[in-house]
C-alpha positions as CSV (number, residue, x, y, z in Angstrom):
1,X,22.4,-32.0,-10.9
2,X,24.7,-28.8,-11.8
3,X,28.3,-29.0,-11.3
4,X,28.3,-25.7,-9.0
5,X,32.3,-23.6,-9.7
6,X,33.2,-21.1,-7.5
7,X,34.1,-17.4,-9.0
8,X,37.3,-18.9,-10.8
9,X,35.3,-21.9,-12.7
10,X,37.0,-24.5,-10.9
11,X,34.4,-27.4,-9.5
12,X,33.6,-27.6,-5.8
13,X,33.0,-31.6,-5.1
14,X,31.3,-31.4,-1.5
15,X,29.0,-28.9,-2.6
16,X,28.0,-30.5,-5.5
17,X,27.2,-33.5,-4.0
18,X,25.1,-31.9,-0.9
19,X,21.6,-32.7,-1.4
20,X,18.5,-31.7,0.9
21,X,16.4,-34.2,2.6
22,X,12.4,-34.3,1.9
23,X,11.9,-33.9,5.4
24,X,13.3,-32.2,8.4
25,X,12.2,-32.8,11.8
26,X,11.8,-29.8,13.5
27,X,11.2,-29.3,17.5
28,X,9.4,-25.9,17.6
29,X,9.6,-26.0,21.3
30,X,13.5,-25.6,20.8
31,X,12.6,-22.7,18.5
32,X,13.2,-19.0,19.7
33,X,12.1,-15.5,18.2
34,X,14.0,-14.0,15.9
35,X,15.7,-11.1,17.8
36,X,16.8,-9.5,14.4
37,X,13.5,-8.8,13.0
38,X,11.7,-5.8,14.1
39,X,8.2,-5.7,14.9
40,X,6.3,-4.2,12.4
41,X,3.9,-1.3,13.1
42,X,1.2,-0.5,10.3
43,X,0.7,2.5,9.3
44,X,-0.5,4.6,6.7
45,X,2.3,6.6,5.1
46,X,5.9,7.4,5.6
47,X,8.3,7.9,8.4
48,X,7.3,11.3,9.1
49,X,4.2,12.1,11.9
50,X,0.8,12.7,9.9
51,X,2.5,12.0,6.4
52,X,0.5,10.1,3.6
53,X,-3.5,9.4,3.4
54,X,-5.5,10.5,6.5
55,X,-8.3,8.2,6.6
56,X,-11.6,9.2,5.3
57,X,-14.6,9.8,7.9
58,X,-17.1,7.4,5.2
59,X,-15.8,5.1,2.1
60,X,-15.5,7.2,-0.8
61,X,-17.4,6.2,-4.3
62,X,-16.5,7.2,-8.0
63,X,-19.4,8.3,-10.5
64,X,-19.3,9.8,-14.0
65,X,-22.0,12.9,-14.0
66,X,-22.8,14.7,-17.6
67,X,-23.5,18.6,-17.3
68,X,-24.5,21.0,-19.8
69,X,-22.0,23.3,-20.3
70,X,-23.6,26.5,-18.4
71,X,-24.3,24.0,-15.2
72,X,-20.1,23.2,-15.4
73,X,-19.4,26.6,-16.4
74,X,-21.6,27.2,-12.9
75,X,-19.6,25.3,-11.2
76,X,-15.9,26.1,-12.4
77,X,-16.6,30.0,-11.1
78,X,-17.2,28.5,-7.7
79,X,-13.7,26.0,-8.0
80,X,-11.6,25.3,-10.8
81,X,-12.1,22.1,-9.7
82,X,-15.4,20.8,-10.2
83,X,-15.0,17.9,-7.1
84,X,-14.7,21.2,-5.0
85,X,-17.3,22.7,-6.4
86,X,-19.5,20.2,-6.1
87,X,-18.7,19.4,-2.9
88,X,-19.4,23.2,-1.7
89,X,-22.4,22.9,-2.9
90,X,-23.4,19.9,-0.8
91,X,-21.5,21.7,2.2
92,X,-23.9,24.8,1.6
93,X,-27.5,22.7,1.0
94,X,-26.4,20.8,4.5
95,X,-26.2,23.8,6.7
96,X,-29.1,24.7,8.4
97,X,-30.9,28.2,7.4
98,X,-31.0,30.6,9.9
């Protein structure tokens, strides 16, 4: 076993010798809450109201789609971004014509 020393090196002898049992017989209907921890509440983001992700309306899925460079030159004069962009176009094929 280590010789435990407290901050000036010099040997402790009771704590050196203390040893845990194997087993400890508990009575958990002596037992009481722990009034120091909190209760948790789950959430998704920081302290602030309506801060990080807001959850999605559907489960969102990643693909890899190849375009000939007129079809993303298309798209990038709709959005810079061509997620946006493709998602207007979805947006505009979904509404009804009228």
């Amino acid at each position: 076993m280590k010789k435990i020393r407290d901050a000036e090196g010099s040997y402790i002898p009771k704590l050196d010798d203390y040893e845990l049992k194997p087993h400890y017989d508990l009575d958990y209907r002596k037992a009481k809450p722990n009034r120091f921890a909190r209760r948790v509440k789950i959430s998704r983001g920081g302290a602030r109201r309506d801060a990080g992700r807001q959850s999605k309306p559907e489960p969102v899925e990643r693909h890899t789609i190849a375009f000939y460079k007129s079809h993303a030159d298309y798209l990038r004069s709709l959005d810079r971004n061509l997620s946006k962009a493709i998602r207007k176009l979805i947006a505009l094929k979904a509404k009804p014509r009228s």
